[in-house]
N, C-alpha and C positions, 0 to 999 in steps of 0.2 A: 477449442482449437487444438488441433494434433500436431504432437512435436515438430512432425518436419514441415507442419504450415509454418511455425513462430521459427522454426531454423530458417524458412525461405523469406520470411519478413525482415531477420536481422539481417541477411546476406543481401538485402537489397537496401538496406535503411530505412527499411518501412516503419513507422510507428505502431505498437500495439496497441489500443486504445485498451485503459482496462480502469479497475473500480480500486478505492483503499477501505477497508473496514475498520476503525480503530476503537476497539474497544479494552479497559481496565481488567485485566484476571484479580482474582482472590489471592494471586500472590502476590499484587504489586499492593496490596493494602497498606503498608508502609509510604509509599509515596502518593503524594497529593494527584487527581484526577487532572491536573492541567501538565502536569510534569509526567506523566506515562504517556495520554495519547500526543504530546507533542514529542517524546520520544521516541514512539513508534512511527510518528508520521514523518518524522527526519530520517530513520532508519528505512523507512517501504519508498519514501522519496530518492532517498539514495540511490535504492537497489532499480527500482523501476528507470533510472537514466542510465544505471549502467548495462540493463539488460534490455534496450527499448522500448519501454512500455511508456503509453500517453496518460498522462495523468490529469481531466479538468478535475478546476474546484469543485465543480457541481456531483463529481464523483467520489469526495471523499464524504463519507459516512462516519458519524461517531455514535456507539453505545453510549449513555450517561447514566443508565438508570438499567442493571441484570439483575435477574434471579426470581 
C-alpha cells in the first residue's frame, strides 16, 4: 500500500488490516523465548492501535525454531 493510500485510511478511520511476525534474534539469547516474543508482541500491538492497523489472532505468526 502507498503512503498516501494508509495516509487516506487514517484520515478516514479506516482500519489497516495487516500481519505481526515475531520472532527471537541472536541477541535476545539472554532472555527466555516466551519473554521476547511476548515483548515484541506488546510493543507491535501497541504501535499498530496507535497508527491504525487491524490486527486478527490468526495474523500473528511466531518463529520458534531459526537458522
Amino acid at each position: 500500500m502507498r503512503r498516501e493510500d494508509l495516509e487516506a485510511c487514517r484520515h478516514t478511520g479506516k482500519l489497516i488490516r495487516a500481519a505481526i511476525y515475531l520472532r527471537k534474534s541472536r541477541a535476545e539469547e539472554h532472555m527466555s523465548l516466551e519473554e521476547t516474543l511476548g515483548r515484541h508482541l506488546k510493543e507491535l500491538t501497541e504501535y499498530a492501535q496507535k497508527y491504525g492497523y487491524l490486527i486478527d489472532e490468526a495474523d500473528i505468526y511466531k518463529e520458534v525454531v531459526s537458522g
